[in-house]
N, C-alpha and C positions, 0 to 999 in steps of 0.2 A: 366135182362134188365128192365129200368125205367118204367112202364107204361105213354103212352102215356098222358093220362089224368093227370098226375105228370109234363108236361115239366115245364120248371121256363123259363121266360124272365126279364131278368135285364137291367135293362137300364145303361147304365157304358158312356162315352165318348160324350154323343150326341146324342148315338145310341142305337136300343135292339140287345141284344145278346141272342140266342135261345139258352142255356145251352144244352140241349140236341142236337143238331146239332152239336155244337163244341165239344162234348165228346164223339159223337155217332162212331163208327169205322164199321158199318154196310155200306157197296158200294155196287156196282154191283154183282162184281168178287165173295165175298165172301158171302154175303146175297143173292141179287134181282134175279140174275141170278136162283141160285140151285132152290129160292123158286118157280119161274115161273116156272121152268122144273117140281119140282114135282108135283106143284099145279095147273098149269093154261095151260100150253102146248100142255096140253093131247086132250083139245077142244080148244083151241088159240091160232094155230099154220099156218103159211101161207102153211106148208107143208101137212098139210089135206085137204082131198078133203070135199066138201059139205057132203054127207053122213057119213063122221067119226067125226064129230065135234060136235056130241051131242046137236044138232041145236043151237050150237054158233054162230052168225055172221059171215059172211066170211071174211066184215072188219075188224074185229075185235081180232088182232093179237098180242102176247106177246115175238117174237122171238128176241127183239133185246132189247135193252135200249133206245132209241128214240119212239121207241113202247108200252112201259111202262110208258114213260112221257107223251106222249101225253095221254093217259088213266088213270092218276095217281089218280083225283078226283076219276071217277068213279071205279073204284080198289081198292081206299079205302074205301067207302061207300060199296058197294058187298064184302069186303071181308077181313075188316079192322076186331077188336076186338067187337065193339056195333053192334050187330041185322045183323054179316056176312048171306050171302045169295048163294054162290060162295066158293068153289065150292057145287053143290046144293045136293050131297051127300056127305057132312062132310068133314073133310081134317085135314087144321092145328090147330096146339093147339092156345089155346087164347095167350101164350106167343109167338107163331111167327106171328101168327097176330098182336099181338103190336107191336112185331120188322117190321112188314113189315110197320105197319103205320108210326111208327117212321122214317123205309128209306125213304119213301113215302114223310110224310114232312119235310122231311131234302133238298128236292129236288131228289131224285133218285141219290146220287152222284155214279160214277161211280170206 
């Protein structure tokens, strides 16, 4: 996968086109989803109660795809490729943290 920091914008029509967006085949289904279950779930989940969330927020919930968007800045900044902090005992490699930045700013497609 491209690193993040490599995307190209071309301007073509009028318009930019985010090369990496239009080539990226990372969505929900096959990316966003598995990574939240392994990565983020485990404390970001509406189905934990207070005590099992490793003092995650309680708003603060990763079960759906709507719930990923609305979080998506701060998602990527905690736990994108540069200076991750999330999860706060180590996790994924720097390559899926760039794939996740990359779905991140593709818009989270689904």
């Amino acid at each position: 996968m491209r690193s993040l920091l490599s995307v190209l914008v071309v301007a073509g029509c009028g318009r930019d086109i985010d090369v990496a967006c239009t080539s990226s085949t990372l969505t929900y289904e096959t990316f966003g989803q598995p990574f939240m279950l392994d990565w983020c779930t485990g404390c970001h989940s509406d189905a934990l109660p207070p005590g099992q969330r490793q003092s995650a927020p309680v708003y603060l919930n990763f079960d759906t795809l709507d719930q990923v968007r609305a979080w998506s800045t701060q998602i990527q900044i905690r736990a994108g490729p540069t200076e991750p902090t999330m999860p706060p005992a180590g996790g994924p490699s720097v390559a899926e943290r760039e794939m996740l930045a990359e779905w991140l700013h593709c818009g989270a497609p689904q």
